[in-house]
N, C-alpha and C positions, 0 to 999 in steps of 0.2 A: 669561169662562171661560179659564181658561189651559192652553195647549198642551200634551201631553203633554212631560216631558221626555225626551229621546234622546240617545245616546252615542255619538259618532264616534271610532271608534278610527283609529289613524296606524300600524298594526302591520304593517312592508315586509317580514317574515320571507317572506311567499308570494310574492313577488315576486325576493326573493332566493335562494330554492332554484334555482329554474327554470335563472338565471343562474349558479347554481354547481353546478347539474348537467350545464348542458353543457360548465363547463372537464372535469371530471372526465371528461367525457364522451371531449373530446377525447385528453387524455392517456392513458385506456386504449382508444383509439382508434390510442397510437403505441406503450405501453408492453405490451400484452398480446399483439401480436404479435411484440414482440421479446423478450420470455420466453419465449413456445411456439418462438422462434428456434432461442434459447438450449436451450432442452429438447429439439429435437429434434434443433439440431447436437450437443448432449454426448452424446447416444445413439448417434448415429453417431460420435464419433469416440472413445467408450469404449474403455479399454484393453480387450483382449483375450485378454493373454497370460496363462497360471496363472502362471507363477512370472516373478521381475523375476533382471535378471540380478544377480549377488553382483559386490564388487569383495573379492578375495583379500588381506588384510591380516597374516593370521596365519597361518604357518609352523605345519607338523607338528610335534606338543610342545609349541609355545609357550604359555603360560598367563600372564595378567595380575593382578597382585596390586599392593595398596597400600601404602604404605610410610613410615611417618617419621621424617625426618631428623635425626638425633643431634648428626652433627658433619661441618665438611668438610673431611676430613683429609688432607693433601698425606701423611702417611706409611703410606699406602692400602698391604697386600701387596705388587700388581702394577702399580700405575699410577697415576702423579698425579692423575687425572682423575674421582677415586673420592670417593663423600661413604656413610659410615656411619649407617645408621638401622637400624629395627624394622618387623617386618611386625606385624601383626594380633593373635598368636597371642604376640608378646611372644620372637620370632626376632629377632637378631641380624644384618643382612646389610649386605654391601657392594654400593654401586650405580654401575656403570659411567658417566659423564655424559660428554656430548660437548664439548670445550673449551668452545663458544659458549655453552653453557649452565650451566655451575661459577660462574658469577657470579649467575646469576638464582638457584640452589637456598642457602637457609639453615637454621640448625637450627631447626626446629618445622614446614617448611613438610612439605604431603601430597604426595607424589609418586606417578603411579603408575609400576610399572618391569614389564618384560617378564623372565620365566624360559626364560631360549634354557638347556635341556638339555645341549646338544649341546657349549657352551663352559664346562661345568662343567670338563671335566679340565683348560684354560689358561687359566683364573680365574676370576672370579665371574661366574657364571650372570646376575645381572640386571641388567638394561642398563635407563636410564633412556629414558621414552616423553615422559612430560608430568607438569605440574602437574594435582590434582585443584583443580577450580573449579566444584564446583557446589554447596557451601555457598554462599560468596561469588554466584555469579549466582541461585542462588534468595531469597537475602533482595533482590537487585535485584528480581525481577518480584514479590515481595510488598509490597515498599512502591510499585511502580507501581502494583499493581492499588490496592491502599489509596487510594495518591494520588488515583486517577482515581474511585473511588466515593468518594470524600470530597467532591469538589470539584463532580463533574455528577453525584453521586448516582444514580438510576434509572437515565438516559442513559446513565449514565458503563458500570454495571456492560452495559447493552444491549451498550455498544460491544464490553467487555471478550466478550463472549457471542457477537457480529460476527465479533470478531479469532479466535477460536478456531472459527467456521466456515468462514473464510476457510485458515486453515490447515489445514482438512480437504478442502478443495475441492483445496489443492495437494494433498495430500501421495497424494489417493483418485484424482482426476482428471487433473490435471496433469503430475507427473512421471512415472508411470508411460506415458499418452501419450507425450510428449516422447520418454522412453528405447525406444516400439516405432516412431519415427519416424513418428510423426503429425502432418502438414500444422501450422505454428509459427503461422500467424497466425490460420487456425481455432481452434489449442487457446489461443491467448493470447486471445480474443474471446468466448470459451464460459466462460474463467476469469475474467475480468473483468466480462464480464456478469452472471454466476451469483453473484459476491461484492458487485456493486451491489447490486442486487436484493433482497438478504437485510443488507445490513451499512446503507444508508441507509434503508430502512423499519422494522428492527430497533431502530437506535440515534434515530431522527428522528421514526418514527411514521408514520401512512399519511396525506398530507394532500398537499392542490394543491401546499403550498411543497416538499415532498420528492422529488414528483414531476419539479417541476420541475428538481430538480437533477441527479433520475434525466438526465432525458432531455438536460442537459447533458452530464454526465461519460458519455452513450453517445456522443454524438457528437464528445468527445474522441477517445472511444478509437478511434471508427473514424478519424480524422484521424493520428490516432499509427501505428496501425494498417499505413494508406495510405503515409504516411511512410517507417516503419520497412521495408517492401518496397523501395520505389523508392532508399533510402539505401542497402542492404544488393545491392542490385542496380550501382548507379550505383559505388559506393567499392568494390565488389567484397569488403564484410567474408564472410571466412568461419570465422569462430569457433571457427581455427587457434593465435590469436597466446594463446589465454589460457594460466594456468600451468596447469590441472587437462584441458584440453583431450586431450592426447594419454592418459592416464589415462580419460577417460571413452569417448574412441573404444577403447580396446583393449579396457574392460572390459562397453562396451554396443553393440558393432558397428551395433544396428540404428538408433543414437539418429547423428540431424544435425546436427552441429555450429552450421551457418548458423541451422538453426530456432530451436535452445536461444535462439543471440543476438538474433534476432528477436521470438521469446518475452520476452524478458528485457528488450530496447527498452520495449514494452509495459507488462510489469505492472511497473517499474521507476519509473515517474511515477504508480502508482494512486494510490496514496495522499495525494499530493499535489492529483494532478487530483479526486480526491473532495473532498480540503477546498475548495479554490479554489470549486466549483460551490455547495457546500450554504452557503458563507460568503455568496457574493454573493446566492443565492435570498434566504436570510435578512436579509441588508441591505436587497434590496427590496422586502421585505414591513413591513419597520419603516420605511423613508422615507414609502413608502405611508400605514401605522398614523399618523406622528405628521404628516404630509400628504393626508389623503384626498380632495383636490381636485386635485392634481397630474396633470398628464396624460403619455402613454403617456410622451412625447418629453422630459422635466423628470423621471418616473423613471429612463428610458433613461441619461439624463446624471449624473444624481447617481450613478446605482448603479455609472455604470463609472467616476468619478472614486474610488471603495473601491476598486473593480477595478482603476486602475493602480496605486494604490499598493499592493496585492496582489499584482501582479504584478512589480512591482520586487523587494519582499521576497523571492516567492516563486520568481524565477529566483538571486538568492545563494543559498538553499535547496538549489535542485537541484545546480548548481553544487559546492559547497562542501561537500556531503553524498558527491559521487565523488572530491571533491580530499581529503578525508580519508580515505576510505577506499582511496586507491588514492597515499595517501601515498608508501611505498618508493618505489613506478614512478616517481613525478612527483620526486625526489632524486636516481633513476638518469638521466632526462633532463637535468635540471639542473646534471650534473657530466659530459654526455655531449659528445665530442668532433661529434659533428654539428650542424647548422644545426640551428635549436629548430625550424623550418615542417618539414623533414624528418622530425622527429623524432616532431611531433604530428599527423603526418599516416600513420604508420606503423604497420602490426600492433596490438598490442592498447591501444595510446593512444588509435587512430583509432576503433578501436569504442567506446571510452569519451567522446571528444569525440559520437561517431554519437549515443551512448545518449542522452546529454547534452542534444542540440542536437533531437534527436526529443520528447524528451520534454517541453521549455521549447515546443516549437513548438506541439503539442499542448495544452497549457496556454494558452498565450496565449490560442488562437481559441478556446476553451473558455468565456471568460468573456464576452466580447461575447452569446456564444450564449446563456449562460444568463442573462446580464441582459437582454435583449429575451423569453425567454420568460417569463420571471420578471415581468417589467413589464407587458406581456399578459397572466398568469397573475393577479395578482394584482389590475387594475382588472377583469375578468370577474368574477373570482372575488366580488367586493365591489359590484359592480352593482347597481343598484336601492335602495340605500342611499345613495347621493347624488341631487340632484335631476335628473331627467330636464330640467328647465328653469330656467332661471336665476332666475323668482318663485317655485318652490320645489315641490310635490308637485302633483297635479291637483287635491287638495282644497283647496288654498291651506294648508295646515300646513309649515314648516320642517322640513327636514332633520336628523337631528341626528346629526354628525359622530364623537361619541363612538360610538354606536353603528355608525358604518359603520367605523371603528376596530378595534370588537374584531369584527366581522364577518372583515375582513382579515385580523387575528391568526389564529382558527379556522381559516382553510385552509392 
C-alpha cells in the first residue's frame, strides 16, 4: 500500500519578515525620534513676528516700466550714454544707461527702466535698472523639469515635488527665523532635517535602503553642523566681509550676521551630502543583490571603494561650484598686491574657503557612515534567505540566491 503523498514546501518568507521587522524596527527606533526632534525644535523656534522687515528700494514717485530698445544712439538730446526705445503703450522714450552698461544693451533687447519724476525737467526721466530675463530663465526650468521627468520619470517628477517643498521650508521657516535672529545652528538643523525627511522618502520611497541614507546624511549634518560652530568661533568669521552684509544689517537690525554664515556653512553642502548618502545606500544594496553571500566586511569594502571614488569627484564638485561662483573675488585676488596665504586667509575669501572646507569635511565622514550602516542594513534586512548553515536549510533543501536577491532589492 503506498504512502500518502505530501508536500514540503521551502517558503523562507516567515522567516524573513521577522528579520526585516527588526531593521525597520531599529531605524524608527533612530529616525522617529529625530523627526518629533525636528517638529518640536521648528515649533520653538517659529518665527514670530507679523510683519518681516521691508528693504527700501524705491523712491517716492518712482514707478517701474518695460521698455524696448530701438537704437543706441550716441546723438541722444542730453547725453551720450542714452539708447532710444518704446514702452508698452507704443511711447517713444529715451533711457539713461550707465557707461558699464551701453555695451551690454542692443536694439530688440527688453530692458526694464525706472521713471525718476523728479529729473524730468533736466532730461529724460528713465534711467536704466536691468535686463528683463524671465522669458529666457523660464524656458531654462521648463526644459529642466522636462528633462528630469523624461529621464527618472515618477522619481524624477517626486524630486521636482521635493525641490519645491524644500523651497517652502526656506522661504515659510528659515528666513523669516534667521532675519528675527534665531539661534543659526538650530534653524540650520530644523531646516535640514525637515527637507530630508520629506525630499528622500518623497523622491526614493519609504524602504530600509532610504532610511538608511536618511540616517547618513543626519549625521552629516550634525558633523558639519559641529564643525561650522567651532570654525566660525576658532577663524573668528563674522559675516562682516560679505558685499550684501551691511545692507542687510541696516535693513533687518534684528537678523546676525555670524548666524546667516553659519546657516549657510550648513545647508550649503545639502544637496550634495544628500546625493553622496542615497548613492552609496544604493550601491550597497546592488553589491549585496548581485552578491548575496558577501559578508558585512567584503560589503563594507566594495561599497567604500564607490565611495572614494565619489569622493574625489564629489570634493572638485564643491570646490569648483564656490570658485565659480565667487569668480570676480578670486581675479581681484589674483591681481592683488598681497601675499596669496594672506589674502585667502582674509575677510570674505576666508569664510568661503570656512564654507568650503566644512562642508567637504562633513561629506567625507558621511560616507564611511552610511556604508557601514547600509551593509548592516542590508544583510538583516535579507536574512533568512541565505543558509543559516553551510549544508544548506534545516530541511536539507538549497538556498536559492535569486530569491534572497530580490528580497535585498525590496528593502
Amino acid at each position: 500500500m503506498l504512502a500518502p503523498m505530501t508536500t514540503h514546501s521551502h517558503d523562507h518568507r516567515p522567516a524573513v519578515r521577522p528579520v526585516r521587522r527588526r531593521a525597520r524596527a531599529i531605524f524608527a527606533a533612530v529616525l522617529i525620534p529625530a523627526l518629533l526632534a525636528t517638529v518640536v525644535a521648528g515649533a520653538v523656534l517659529w518665527p514670530r513676528a507679523q510683519e518681516r522687515p521691508v528693504l527700501e528700494t524705491t523712491a517716492p514717485g518712482m514707478t517701474f516700466h518695460r521698455v524696448t530698445v530701438e537704437a543706441v544712439d550716441a546723438a541722444a538730446p542730453d547725453a551720450a550714454d542714452q539708447v532710444r526705445g518704446t514702452l508698452g503703450d507704443g511711447t517713444e522714450v529715451w533711457v539713461l544707461v550707465p557707461p558699464e552698461y551701453l555695451s551690454q544693451v542692443a536694439p530688440g533687447d527688453r530692458i526694464t527702466v525706472a521713471y525718476v519724476a523728479e529729473a524730468a525737467a533736466e532730461g529724460t526721466p528713465y534711467v536704466f535698472v536691468d535686463h528683463v530675463r524671465g522669458p529666457p530663465l523660464a524656458v531654462l526650468a521648463v526644459l529642466f523639469a522636462v528633462g528630469v521627468v523624461l529621464v527618472a520619470r515618477w522619481r524624477g517628477l517626486a524630486a521636482l515635488v521635493g525641490l519645491g517643498v524644500s523651497l517652502a521650508v526656506l522661504g515659510t521657516f528659515t528666513l523669516p527665523a534667521l532675519l528675527e535672529g534665531r539661534p543659526a545652528l538650530p534653524v540650520a538643523l530644523v531646516t535640514s532635517s525637515a527637507i530630508m525627511f520629506v525630499v528622500l522618502y518623497l523622491a526614493h520611497g519609504f524602504s530600509t535602503r532610504t532610511s538608511t541614507a536618511l540616517v547618513g546624511t543626519l549625521v552629516g549634518l550634525v558633523v558639519t553642523a559641529g564643525l561650522a560652530a567651532w570654525a566660525g568661533d576658532a577663524a573668528h568669521l563674522t559675516g562682516l566681509s560679505g558685499e550684501y552684509a551691511l545692507d542687510l544689517q541696516s535693513s533687518a537690525p534684528l537678523t546676525d550676521l555670524r548666524a546667516v554664515l553659519l546657516c549657510g556653512m550648513v545647508l550649503a553642502g545639502l544637496g550634495v551630502l544628500n546625493d553622496v548618502t542615497i548613492t552609496q545606500a544604493s550601491a550597497v544594496w546592488e553589491l549585496h543583490a548581485g552578491s548575496p553571500r558577501a559578508s558585512w566586511s567584503e560589503l563594507f569594502g566594495r561599497g567604500m571603494r564607490i565611495g572614494r571614488d565619489h569622493i574625489a569627484s564629489t570634493v572638485y564638485t564643491i570646490v569648483f561650484a564656490y570658485l565659480g561662483a565667487s569668480l570676480p573675488l578670486v581675479l581681484l585676488v589674483s591681481i592683488s598686491d598681497r601675499p596669496i596665504l594672506q589674502s585667502l586667509t582674509s575677510g570674505e575669501i576666508a569664510e568661503e574657503v570656512a564654507r568650503t572646507l566644512v562642508g567637504s569635511i562633513g561629506l567625507v565622514l558621511a560616507i564611511p557612515v552610511t556604508t557601514a550602516i547600509a551593509a548592516t542594513a542590508v544583510r538583516s534586512a535579507a536574512h533568512g534567505v541565505l543558509d543559516p548553515a553551510p549544508g544548506g536549510d534545516p530541511d536539507g533543501a538549497p538556498r536559492d540566491g535569486a530569491q534572497h536577491a530580490a528580497v535585498a532589492r525590496r528593502t
